[in-house]
C-alpha positions in Angstrom: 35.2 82.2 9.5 33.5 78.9 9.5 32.9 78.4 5.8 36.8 79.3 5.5 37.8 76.8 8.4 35.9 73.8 6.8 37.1 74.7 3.6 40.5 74.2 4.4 39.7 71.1 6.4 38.3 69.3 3.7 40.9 70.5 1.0 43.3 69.4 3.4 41.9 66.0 3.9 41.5 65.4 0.1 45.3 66.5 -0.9 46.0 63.8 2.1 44.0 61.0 0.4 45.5 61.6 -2.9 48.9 61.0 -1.8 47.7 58.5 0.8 49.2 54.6 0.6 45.9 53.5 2.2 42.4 54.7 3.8 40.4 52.9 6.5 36.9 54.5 7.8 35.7 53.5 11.0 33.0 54.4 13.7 34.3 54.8 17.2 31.8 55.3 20.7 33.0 56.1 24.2 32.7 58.0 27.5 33.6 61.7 28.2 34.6 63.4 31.4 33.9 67.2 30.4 34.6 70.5 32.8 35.3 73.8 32.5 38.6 75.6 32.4 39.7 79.4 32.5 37.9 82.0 35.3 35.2 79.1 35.6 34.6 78.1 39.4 33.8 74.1 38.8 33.0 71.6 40.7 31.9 69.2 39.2 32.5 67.4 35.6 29.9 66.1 33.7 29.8 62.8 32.2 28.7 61.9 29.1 29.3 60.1 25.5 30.6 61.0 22.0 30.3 58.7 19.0 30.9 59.5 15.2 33.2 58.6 12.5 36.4 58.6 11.4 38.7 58.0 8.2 42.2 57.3 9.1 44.7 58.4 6.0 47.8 56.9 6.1 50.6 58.6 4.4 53.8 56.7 5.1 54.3 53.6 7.5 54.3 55.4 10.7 52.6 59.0 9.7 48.6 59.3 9.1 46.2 61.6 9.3 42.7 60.8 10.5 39.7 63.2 10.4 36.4 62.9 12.6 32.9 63.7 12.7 31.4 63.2 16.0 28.7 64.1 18.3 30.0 65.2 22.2 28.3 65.5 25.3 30.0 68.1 27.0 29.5 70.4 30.2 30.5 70.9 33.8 28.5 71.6 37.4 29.9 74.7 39.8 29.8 78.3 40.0 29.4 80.5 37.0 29.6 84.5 38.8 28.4 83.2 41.7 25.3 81.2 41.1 25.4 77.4 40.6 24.8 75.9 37.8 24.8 72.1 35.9 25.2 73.0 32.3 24.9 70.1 29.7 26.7 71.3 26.2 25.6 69.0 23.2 28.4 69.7 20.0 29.0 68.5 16.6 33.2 68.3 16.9 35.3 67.7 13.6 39.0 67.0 14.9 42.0 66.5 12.8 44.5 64.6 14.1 47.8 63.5 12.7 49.1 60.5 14.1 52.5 59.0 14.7 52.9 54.9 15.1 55.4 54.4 18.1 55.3 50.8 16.7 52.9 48.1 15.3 49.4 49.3 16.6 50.2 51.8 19.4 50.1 55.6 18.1 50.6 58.9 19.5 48.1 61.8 18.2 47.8 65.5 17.9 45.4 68.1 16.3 43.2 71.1 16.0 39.2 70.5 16.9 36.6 72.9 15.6 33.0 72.2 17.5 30.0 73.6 16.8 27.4 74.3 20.0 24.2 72.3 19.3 22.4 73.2 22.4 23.4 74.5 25.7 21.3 73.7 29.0 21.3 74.8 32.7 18.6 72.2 34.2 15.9 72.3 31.4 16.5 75.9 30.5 17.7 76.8 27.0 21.5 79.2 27.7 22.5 78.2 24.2 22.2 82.2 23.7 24.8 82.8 26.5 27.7 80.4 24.7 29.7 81.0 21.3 28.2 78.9 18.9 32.4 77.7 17.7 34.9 76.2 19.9 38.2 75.0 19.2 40.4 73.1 20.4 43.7 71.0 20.7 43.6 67.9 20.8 46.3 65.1 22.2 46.3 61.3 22.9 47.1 57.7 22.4 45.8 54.9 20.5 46.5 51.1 20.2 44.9 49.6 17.3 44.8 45.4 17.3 45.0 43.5 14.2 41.4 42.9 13.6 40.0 46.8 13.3 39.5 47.0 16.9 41.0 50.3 18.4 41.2 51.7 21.6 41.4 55.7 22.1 42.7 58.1 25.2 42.3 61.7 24.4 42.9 65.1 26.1 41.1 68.2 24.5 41.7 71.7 26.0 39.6 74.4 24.6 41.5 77.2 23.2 38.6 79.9 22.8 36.5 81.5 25.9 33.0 79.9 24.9 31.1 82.2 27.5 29.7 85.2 25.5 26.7 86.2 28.3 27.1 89.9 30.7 31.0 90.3 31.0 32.2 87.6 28.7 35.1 90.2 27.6 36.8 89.7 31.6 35.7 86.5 32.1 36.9 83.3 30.3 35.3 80.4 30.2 36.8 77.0 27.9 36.0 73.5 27.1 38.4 70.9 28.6 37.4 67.0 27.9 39.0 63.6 28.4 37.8 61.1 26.1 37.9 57.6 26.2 37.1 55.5 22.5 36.4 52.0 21.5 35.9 51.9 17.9 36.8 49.8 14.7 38.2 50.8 11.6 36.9 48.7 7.9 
């Protein structure tokens, strides 16, 4: 499934930059606020940063589509089936998102996210072992780009897979939910 998934994803982003008008790659860095959704009990978000690349395709004037490659802290702190817990989720996320230009520099942006678990902790113990190692999502935000490659990024990603797979993962559902918050510049 995930030799298919990124299969598609990169035949889809190299029909888009045949067709496209113009590609800019970039690096982007910023602050997440992770936290769990579904039958988790949270309490807690955990904070931490993603930074990777992009390459923003654009197809027409107003219409791109801009693939990523980035490294996310991710997590939350409450009550997993009653005991506490402060897990720290480390993942390797490719989104593609297609992105709509409201008008000169401020865009509107939506897409699917595969991530891929790179470690999982609870304090210093390894639980990587108690988590699906693939997690998507979809993806939703707003960007304003300024003239000189600066851009600024507000993104919403709610996980659509339950990522627990420890005792009674089949009743209980667990899912990713992050807010992220990007500086970066495209070249």
């Amino acid at each position: 499934m995930k030799k298919l998934l990124l299969s598609a994803a990169a035949v889809m982003a190299f029909s888009f930059a045949t067709q496209a008008q113009e590609v800019k790659f970039g690096a982007k860095a910023g602050l997440n606020i992770a936290d769990f959704g579904g039958d988790a009990e949270t309490d807690g978000s955990r904070t931490g940063l993603h930074v990777g690349a992009i390459a923003e395709i654009k197809l027409t004037e107003t219409f791109s589509v801009q693939p990523e490659l980035l490294y996310s802290m991710q997590g939350a702190k409450g009550k997993e089936l009653g005991v506490e817990y402060d897990l720290k989720f480390d993942y390797i996320n490719i989104p593609i998102m297609a992105k709509y230009y409201l008008m000169e520099g401020l865009s509107i942006e939506a897409g699917p996210q595969v991530g891929f678990l790179m470690s999982a902790k609870a304090e210093d113990e390894d639980v990587k072992d108690g988590y699906k190692g693939v997690d998507f999502a979809l993806n939703g935000g707003v960007a304003y780009d300024l003239p000189m490659g600066v851009f600024f990024q507000a993104r919403y990603s709610a996980g659509l897979n339950n990522i627990y797979d420890g005792e009674g993962s089949d009743d209980y559902k667990t899912t990713n939910n992050v807010i992220s918050l990007s500086v970066g510049y495209k070249f």
